[in-house]
C-alpha positions as CSV (number, residue, x, y, z in Angstrom):
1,X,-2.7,-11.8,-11.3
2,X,1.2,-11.4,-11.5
3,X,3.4,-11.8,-8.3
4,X,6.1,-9.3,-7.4
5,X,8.8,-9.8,-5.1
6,X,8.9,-8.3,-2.2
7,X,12.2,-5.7,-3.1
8,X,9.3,-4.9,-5.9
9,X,6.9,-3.8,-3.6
10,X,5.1,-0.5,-4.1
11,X,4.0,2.4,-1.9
12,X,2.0,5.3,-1.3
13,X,1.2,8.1,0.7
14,X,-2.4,8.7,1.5
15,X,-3.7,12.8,0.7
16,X,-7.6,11.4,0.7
17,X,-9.0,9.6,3.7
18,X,-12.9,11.4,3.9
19,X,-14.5,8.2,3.3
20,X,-12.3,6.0,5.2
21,X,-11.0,8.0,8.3
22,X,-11.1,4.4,10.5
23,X,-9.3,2.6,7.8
24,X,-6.9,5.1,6.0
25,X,-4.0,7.9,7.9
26,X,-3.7,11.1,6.1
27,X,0.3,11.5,4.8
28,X,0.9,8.0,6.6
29,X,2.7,5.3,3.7
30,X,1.0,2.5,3.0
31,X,2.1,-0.4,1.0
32,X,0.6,-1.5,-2.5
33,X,-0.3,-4.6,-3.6
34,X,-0.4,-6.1,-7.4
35,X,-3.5,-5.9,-8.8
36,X,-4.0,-5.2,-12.5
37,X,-7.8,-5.5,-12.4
38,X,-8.0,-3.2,-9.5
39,X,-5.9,-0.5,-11.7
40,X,-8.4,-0.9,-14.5
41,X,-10.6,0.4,-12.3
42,X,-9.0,3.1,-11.3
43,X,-8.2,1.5,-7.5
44,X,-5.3,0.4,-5.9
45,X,-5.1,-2.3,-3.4
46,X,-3.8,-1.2,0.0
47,X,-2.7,-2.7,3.1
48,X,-5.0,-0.1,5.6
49,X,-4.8,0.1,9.3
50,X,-6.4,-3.7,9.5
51,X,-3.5,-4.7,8.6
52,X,-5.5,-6.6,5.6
53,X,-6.1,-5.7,2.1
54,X,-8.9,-3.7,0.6
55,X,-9.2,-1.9,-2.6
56,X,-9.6,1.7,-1.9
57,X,-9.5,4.7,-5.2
58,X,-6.4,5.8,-6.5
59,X,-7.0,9.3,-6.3
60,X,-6.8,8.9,-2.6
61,X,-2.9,8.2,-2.9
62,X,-0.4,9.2,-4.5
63,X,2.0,6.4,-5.3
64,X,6.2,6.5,-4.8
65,X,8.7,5.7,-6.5
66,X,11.7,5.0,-4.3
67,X,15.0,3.4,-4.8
68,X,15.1,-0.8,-4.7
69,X,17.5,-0.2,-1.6
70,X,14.4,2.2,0.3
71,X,11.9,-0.6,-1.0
72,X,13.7,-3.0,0.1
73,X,13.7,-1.2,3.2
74,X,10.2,-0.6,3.4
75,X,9.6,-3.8,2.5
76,X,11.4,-5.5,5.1
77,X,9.9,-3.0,8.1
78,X,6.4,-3.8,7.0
79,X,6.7,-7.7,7.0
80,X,8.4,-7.5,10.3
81,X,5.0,-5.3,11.3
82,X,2.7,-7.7,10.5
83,X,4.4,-10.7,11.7
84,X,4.2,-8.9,15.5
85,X,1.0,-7.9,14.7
86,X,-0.2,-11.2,13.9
């Protein structure tokens, strides 16, 4: 699996959360982590509400793309996140 720095990071905004209402926010941003197999499948890999990772289907989001300076942004606030969180 290939690493991305973190001013690569990708996001999305979740429109699907039936299956997932504990786990997933409707309209809330999420951030998305590499995972080429996961794409293959037709899922993306998405930092949920735990706080960890799970692979949830792609339909459910709809993916951004933002300026390096907003993901770098983004980026930064969600680290920060789950270092307190932690």
């Amino acid at each position: 699996m290939k690493t991305h720095k973190p001013d690569l990071a990708r996001f999305a905004i979740c429109v699907e959360n039936s299956e997932y209402p504990a786990s997933l926010e409707l309209h809330k941003t999420y951030r998305v982590l590499p995972d080429e197999e996961a794409a293959e499948d037709g899922d993306l890999r998405i930092v949920d509400e735990s706080g960890e990772d799970y692979l949830y289907p792609a339909e459910y989001f709809v993916v951004l793309e933002v300026p390096r300076q907003t993901a770098q942004a983004l980026t930064k606030s969600f680290l920060r996140h789950a270092r307190h969180a932690a």
